[in-house]
C-alpha positions as CSV (number, residue, x, y, z in Angstrom):
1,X,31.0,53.2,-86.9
2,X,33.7,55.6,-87.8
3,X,36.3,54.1,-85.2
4,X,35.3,50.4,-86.3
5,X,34.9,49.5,-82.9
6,X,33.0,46.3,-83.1
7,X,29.4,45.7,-82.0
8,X,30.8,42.9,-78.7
9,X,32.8,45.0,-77.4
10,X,30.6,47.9,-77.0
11,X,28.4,47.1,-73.3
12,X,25.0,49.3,-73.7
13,X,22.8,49.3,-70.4
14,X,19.0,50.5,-70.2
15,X,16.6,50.0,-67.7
16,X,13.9,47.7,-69.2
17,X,14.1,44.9,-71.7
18,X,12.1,46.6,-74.5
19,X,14.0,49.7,-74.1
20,X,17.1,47.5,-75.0
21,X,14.9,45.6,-77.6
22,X,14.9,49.3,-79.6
23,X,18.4,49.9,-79.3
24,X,19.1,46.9,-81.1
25,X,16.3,47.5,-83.9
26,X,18.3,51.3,-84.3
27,X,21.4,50.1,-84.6
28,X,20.8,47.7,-87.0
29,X,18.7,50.4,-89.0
30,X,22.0,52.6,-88.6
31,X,24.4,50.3,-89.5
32,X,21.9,48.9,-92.9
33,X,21.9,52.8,-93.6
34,X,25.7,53.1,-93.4
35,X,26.3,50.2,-95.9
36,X,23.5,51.5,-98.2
37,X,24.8,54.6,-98.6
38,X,28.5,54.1,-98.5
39,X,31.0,52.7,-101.2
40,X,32.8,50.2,-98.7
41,X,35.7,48.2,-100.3
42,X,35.1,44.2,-99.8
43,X,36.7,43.8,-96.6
44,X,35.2,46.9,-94.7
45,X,31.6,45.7,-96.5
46,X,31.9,42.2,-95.3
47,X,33.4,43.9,-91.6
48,X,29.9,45.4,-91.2
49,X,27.7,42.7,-92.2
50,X,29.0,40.8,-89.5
51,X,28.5,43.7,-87.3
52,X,24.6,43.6,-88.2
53,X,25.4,39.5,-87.8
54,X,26.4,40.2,-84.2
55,X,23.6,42.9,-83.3
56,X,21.5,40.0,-81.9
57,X,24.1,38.7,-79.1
58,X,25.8,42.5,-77.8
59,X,25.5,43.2,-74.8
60,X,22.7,45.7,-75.0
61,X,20.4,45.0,-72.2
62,X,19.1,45.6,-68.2
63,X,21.5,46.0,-65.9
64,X,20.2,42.8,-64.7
65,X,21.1,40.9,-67.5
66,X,25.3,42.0,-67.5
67,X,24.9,40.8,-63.9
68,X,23.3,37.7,-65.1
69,X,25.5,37.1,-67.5
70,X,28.8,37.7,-65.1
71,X,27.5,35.2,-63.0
72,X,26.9,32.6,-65.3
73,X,30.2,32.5,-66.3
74,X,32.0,33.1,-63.2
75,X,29.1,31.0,-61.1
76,X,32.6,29.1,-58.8
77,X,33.6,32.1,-57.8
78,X,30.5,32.8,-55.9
79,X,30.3,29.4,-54.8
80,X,26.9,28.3,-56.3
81,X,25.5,26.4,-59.2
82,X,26.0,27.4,-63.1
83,X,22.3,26.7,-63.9
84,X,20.7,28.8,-61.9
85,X,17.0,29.9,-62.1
86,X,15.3,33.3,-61.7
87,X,12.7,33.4,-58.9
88,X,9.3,34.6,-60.1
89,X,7.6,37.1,-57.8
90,X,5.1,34.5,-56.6
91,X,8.3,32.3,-55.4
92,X,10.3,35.3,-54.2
93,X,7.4,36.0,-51.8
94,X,7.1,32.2,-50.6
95,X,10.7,31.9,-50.0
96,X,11.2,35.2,-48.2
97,X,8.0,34.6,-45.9
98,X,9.2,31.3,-45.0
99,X,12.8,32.2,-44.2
100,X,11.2,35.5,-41.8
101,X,8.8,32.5,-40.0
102,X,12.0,30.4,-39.5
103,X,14.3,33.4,-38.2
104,X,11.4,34.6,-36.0
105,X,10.9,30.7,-34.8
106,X,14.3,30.3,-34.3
107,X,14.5,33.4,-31.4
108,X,11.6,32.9,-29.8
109,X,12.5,29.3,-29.8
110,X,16.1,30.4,-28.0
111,X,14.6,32.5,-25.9
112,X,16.5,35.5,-27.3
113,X,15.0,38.4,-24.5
114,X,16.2,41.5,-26.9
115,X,14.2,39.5,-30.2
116,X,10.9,39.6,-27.2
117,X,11.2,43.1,-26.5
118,X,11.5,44.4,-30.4
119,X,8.7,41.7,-30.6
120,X,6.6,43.0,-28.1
121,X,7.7,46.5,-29.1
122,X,6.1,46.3,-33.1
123,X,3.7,43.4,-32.4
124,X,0.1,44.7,-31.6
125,X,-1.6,41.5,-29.9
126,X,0.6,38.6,-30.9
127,X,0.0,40.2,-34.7
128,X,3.7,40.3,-36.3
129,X,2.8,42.2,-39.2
130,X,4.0,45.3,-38.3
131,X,7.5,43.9,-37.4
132,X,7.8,41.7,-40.4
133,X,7.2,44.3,-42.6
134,X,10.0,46.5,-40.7
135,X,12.4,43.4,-41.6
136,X,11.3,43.6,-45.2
137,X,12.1,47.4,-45.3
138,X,15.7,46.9,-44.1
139,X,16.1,43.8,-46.2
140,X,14.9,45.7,-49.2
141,X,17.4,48.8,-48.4
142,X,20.3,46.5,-47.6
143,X,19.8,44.8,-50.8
144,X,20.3,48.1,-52.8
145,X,24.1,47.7,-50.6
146,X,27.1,46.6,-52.3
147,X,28.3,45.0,-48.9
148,X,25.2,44.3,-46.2
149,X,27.1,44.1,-43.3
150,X,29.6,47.0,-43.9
151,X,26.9,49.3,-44.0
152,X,25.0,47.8,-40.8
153,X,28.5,48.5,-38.9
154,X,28.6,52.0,-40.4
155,X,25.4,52.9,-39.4
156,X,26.0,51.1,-35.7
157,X,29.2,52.6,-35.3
158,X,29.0,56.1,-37.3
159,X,25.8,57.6,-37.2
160,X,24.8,55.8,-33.8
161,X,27.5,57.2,-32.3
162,X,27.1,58.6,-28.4
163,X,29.2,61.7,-29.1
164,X,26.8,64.5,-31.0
165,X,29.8,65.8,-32.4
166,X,30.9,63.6,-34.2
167,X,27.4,61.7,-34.8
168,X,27.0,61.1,-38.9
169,X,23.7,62.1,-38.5
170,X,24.1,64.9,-36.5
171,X,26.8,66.4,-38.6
172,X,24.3,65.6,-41.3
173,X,21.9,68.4,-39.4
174,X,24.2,70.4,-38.8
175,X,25.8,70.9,-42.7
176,X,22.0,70.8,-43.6
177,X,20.7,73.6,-41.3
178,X,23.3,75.9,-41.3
179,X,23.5,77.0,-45.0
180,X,20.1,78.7,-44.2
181,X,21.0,80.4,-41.1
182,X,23.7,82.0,-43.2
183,X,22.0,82.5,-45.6
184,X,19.4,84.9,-43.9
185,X,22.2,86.4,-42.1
186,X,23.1,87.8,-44.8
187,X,19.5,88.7,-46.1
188,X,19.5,90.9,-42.8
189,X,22.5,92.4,-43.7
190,X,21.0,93.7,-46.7
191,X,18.1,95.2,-45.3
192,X,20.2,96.4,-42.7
193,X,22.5,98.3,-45.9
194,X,19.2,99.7,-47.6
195,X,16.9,101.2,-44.2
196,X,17.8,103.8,-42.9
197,X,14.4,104.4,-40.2
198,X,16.2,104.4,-36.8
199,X,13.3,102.3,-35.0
200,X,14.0,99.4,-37.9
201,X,17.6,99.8,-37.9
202,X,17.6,99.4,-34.3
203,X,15.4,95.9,-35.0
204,X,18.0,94.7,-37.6
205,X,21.1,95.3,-35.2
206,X,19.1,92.9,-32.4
207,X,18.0,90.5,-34.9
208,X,21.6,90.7,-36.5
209,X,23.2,89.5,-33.2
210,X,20.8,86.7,-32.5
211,X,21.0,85.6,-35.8
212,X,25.2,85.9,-35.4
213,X,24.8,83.9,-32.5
214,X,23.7,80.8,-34.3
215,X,25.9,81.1,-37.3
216,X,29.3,81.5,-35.4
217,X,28.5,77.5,-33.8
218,X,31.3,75.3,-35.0
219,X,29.4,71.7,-34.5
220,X,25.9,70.1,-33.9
221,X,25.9,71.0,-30.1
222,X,26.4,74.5,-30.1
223,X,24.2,74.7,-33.2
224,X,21.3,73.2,-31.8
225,X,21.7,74.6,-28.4
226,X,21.8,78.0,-30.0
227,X,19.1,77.4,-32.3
228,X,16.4,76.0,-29.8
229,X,17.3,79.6,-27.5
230,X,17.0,81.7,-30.6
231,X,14.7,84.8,-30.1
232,X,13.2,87.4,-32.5
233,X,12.8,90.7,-31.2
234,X,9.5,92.5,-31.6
235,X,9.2,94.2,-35.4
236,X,7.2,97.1,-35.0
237,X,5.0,99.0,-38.7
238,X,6.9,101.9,-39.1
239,X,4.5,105.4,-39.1
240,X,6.2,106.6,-42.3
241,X,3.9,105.2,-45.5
242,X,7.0,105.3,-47.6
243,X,8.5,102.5,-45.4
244,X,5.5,100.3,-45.8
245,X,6.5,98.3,-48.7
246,X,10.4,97.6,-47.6
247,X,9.3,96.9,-44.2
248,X,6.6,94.1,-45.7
249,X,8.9,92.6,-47.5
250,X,11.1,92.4,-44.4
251,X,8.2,90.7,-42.6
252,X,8.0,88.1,-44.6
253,X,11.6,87.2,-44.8
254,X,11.3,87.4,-40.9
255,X,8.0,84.8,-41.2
256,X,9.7,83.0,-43.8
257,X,13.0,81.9,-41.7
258,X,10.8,82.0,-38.2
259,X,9.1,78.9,-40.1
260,X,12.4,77.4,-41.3
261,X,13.4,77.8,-37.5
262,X,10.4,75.8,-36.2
263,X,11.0,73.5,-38.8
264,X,14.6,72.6,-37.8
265,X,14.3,72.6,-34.3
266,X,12.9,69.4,-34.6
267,X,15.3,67.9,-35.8
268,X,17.9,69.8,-34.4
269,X,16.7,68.2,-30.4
270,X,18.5,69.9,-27.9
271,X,19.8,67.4,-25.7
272,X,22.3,67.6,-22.3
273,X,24.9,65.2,-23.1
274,X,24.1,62.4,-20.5
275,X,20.0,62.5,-22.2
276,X,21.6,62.0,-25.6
277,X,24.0,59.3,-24.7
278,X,21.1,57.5,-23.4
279,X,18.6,57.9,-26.3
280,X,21.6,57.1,-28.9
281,X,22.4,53.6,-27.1
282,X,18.4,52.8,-26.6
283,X,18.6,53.5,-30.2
284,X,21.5,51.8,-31.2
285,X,20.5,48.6,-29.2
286,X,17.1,48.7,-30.8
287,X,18.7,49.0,-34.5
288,X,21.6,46.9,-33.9
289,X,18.7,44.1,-33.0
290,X,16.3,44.8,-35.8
291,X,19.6,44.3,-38.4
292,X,20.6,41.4,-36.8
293,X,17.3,39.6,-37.5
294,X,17.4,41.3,-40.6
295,X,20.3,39.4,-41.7
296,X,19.8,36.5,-39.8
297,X,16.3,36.4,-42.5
298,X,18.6,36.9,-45.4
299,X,20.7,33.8,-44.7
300,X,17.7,32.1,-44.3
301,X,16.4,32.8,-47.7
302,X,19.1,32.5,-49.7
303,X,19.6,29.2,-47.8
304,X,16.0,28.3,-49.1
305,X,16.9,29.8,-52.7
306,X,19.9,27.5,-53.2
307,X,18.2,25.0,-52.5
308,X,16.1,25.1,-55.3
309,X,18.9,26.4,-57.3
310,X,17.7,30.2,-57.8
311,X,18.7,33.7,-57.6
312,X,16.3,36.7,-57.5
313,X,17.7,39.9,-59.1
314,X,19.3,41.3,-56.3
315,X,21.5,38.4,-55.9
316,X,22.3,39.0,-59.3
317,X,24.3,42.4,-58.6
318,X,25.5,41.0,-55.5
319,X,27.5,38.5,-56.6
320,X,28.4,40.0,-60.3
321,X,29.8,42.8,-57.7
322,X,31.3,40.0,-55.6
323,X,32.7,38.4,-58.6
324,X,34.2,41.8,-60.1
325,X,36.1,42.4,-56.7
326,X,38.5,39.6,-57.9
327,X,41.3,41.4,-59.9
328,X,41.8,38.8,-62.8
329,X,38.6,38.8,-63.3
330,X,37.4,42.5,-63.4
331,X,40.5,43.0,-66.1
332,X,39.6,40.1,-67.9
333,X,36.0,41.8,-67.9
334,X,37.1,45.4,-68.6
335,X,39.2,44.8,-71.7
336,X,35.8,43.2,-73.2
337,X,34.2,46.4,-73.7
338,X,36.0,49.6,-75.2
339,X,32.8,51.6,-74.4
340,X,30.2,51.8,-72.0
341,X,27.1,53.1,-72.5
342,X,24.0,53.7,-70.1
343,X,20.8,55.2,-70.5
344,X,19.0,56.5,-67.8
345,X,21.7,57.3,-65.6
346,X,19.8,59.2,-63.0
347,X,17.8,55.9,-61.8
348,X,21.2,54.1,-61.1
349,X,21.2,53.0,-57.6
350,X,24.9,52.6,-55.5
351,X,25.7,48.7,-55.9
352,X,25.0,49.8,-59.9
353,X,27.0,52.1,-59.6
354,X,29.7,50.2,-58.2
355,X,29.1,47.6,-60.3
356,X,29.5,49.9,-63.3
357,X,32.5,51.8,-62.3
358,X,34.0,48.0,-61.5
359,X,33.4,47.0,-65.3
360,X,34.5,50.4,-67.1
361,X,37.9,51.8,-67.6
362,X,37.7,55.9,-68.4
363,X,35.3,54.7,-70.7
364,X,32.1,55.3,-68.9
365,X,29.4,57.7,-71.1
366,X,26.5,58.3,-69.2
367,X,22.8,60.2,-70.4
368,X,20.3,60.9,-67.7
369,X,17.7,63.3,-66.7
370,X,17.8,64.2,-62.8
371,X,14.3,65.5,-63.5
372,X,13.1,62.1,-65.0
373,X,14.2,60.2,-61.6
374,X,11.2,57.9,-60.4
375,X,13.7,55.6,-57.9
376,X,14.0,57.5,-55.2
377,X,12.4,54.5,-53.1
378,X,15.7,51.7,-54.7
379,X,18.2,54.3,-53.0
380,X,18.7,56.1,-56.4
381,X,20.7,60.0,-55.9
382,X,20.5,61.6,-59.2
């Protein structure tokens, strides 16, 4: 109000329709207020009337609908028809069944022998369920993906990868893991500073070194090596009664991270390096398969969708992301708005984000609640 910035260029983003609905209503209460209780001259009087004018069209809405209405006005761009429709759940189910039929039809038809063994592999008695709903998983994931295919080769290529050391998910493990290794390192140490009973001292120095061991490994390998070999030597009750409660307190930090330990070693599989090679490229041949039919199902469907002339809502993103990947256009789009505003920042997933960052310009105001984050399953990282 105070910077006269007018209601179209301000692009305010919520996460459901009635949410947006209530913007509107308090900013039109807000701006009513502002000319009831101020002495405006003429032209700043009849410069907010029109703002309470233009309330009705802003771009206050879902995500969903900025996607929407990027798309409707770049629709060539994408390569598909201005008046598009909105699939209905009902339809989106239909369509998506029938294009996972075809794509399965289509193998088995071929005689595709990797399609039969991940067939026969998640298909208990000719029932496909199981499989199919495996493809609906990764299709659902993907969709969440500003770029399908560059994540399927990042995940093929980067954490599939035969060498452990260098393995994204291994490294993953690894940064994971280790804090907490550290981290009771140095609990040790502190008991270590505080007794001085000889018989638990001695204790400390054994489980010290051990410990040592595990926390001077510099990748994945000699991390989980050391990890799976890790010992505790035997903690004795001291005779002293004065020494009861410190050396309680020790046991349970002991019983705590001996926990943590069997916790983490499995995930942290100790391997040789010829038995991981060969699990990581059974693995990756499995994957690489179950993404291929994954996508093959996606062109099916959106094959099926255009012609009926619909999108559903991931489509939307997709191709308002698409769209603001041409230059021209994502400046054209940016100078629109001087701010952007978005509620409920912590349920943002990454193609939002992208798609976000795309249309703002150091302009960006975000409000969120890391605690209030219910999206967990659409690939949202608060």
């Amino acid at each position: 109000i105070n910077d006269l910035v007018p209601v179209n260029n301000l692009l305010v983003v919520t996460f459901t329709e009635a949410a947006a609905s209530e913007m509107k209503q308090k900013l039109y209460v807000g701006l009513a207020q502002a000319i009831a209780n101020s002495n405006f001259d003429e032209e700043k009087l009849n410069y907010f009337y029109e703002q309470l004018f233009l309330i009705s069209s802003a771009d206050i809405g879902t995500l969903h609908s900025v996607c929407k209405k990027i798309v409707s006005k770049y629709f060539y761009e994408v390569n598909i028809e201005p008046n598009f429709g909105i699939l209905t759940n009902e339809e989106y189910l239909n369509l998506f069944n029938q294009a996972m039929e075809k794509t399965f039809n289509n193998y088995i038809e071929s005689a595709d022998e990797e399609f039969y063994e991940v067939y026969e592999s998640f298909s208990d008695k000719r029932n496909t369920t199981k499989l199919k709903n495996i493809i609906t998983s990764i299709y659902n994931f993907l969709s969440e993906k500003s770029d399908s295919k560059t994540y399927v080769n990042f995940v093929l290529n980067k954490c599939l990868n035969k060498d452990e050391n260098s393995n994204i998910c291994c490294k993953y493990v690894f940064d994971y893991y280790k804090p907490s290794v550290q981290k009771f390192f140095q609990t040790v140490c502190d008991f270590e500073n505080i007794i001085s009973d000889e018989k638990l001292q001695n204790y400390l120095k054994q489980l010290k070194a051990e410990i040592k061991f595990v926390v001077d490994a510099e990748n994945y390998s000699e991390f989980a090596t050391r990890l799976n070999n890790l010992s505790f030597p035997r903690l004795y009750a001291p005779k002293d009664a004065t020494l009861l409660n410190i050396f309680e307190e020790l046991k349970f930090c002991v019983d705590d991270f001996k926990k943590f330990v069997t916790k983490a070693k499995v995930n942290c599989i100790n391997l040789t390096e010829s038995e991981f090679e060969i699990t990581t490229n059974k693995l990756k041949k499995l994957y690489s398969k179950l993404f291929e039919i994954t996508l093959k199902t996606e062109e099916e469907f959106t094959n099926l969708k255009n012609e009926i002339g619909k999108l559903d809502f991931s489509d939307l993103q997709k191709y308002a992301y698409k769209i603001l990947c041409n230059s021209a256009i994502n400046d054209e789009v940016k100078k629109s708005y001087k701010y952007v505003f978005v509620d409920e920042y912590q349920d943002i997933n990454q193609i939002q984000e992208d798609i976000l960052l795309k249309i703002s310009n150091n302009n960006l105001n975000m409000i969120g609640d890391v605690k209030q984050s219910i999206y967990a399953f659409r690939q949202c990282m608060p």
